[in-house]
C-alpha positions in Angstrom: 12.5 8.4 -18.6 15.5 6.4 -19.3 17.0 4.5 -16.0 20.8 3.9 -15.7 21.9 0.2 -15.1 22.1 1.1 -11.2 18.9 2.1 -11.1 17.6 -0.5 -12.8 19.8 -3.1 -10.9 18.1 -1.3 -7.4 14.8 -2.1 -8.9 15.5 -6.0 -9.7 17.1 -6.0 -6.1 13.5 -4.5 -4.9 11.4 -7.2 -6.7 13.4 -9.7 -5.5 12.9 -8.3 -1.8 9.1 -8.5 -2.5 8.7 -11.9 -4.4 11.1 -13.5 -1.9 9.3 -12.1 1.5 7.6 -13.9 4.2 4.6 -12.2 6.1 6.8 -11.3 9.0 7.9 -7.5 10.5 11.8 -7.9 9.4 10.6 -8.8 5.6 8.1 -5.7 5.8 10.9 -3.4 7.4 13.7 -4.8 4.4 11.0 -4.1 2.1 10.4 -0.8 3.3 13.9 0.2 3.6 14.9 -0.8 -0.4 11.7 1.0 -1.8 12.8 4.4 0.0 15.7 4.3 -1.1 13.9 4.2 -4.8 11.4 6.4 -3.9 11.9 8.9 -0.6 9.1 9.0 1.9 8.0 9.5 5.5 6.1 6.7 6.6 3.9 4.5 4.3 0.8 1.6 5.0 0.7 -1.9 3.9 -2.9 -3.5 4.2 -4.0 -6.6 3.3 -7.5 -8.3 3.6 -10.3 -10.1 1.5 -12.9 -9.0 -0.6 -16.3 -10.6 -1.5 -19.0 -9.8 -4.3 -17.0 -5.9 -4.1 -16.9 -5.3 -0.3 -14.2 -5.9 2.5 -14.6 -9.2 4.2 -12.0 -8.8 6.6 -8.4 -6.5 6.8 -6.2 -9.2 8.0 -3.1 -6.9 8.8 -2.2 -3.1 8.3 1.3 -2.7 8.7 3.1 1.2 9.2 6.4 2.1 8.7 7.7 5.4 9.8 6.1 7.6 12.2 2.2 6.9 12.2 0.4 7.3 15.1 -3.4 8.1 14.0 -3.1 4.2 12.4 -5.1 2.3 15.7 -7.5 5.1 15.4 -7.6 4.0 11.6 -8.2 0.6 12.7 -10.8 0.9 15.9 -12.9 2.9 13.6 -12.7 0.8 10.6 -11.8 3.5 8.3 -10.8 1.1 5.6 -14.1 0.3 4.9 -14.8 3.4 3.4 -11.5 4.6 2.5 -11.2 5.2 -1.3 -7.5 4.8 -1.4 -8.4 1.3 -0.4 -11.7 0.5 -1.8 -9.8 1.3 -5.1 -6.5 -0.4 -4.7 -8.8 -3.6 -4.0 -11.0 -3.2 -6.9 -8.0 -2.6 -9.5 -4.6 -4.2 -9.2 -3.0 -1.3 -11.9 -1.5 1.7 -10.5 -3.6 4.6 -9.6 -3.5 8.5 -8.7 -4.9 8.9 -5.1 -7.1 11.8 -7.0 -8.5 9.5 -9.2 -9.6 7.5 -6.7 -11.3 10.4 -4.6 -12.8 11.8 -7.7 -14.5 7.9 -8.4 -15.2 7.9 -4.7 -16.9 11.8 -4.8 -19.3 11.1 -8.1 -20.8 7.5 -6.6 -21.5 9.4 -3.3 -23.4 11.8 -5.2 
């Protein structure tokens, strides 16, 4: 895939966003607002917490933008503790398919 120098400008622009935020709503919502315009999408998660010896220690934050409303369900029922969208984007800091993940998740239940 070859980018054009506006696209690639938009994605310098983007990294800069992220490297240069601050954990506060505005940041988030700028953040937010660059990548959709890079990539269109509804609404989208950001979650951050620790990890020890390969299980969640604590979810600090989870932050939705766009329209979300089953996320405080998410959260009084402490679904990310079993999610495998996050289990796997704690284990593995590359980029991964949300099937590859689910398949990993499906063959360890087993």
């Amino acid at each position: 895939m070859d980018l054009c120098k506006s696209d690639c400008l938009a994605i310098l622009e983007f990294i800069q966003s992220c490297l240069g935020a601050e954990n506060s709503r505005g940041d988030l919502d700028l953040i937010f607002r660059r990548l959709q315009h890079l990539i269109p999408f509804n609404s989208a998660i950001i979650g951050s917490g620790g990890v020890r010896s390969g299980q969640i220690d604590s979810v600090l934050d989870l932050y939705s933008y766009g329209r979300n409303p089953w996320i405080e369900e998410y959260r009084r029922r402490q679904f990310e503790r079993v999610d495998p969208i996050v289990l796997r984007a704690l284990r593995d800091t590359k980029p991964f398919r949300w099937s590859e993940a689910l398949a990993f998740h499906t063959c360890r239940a087993r």
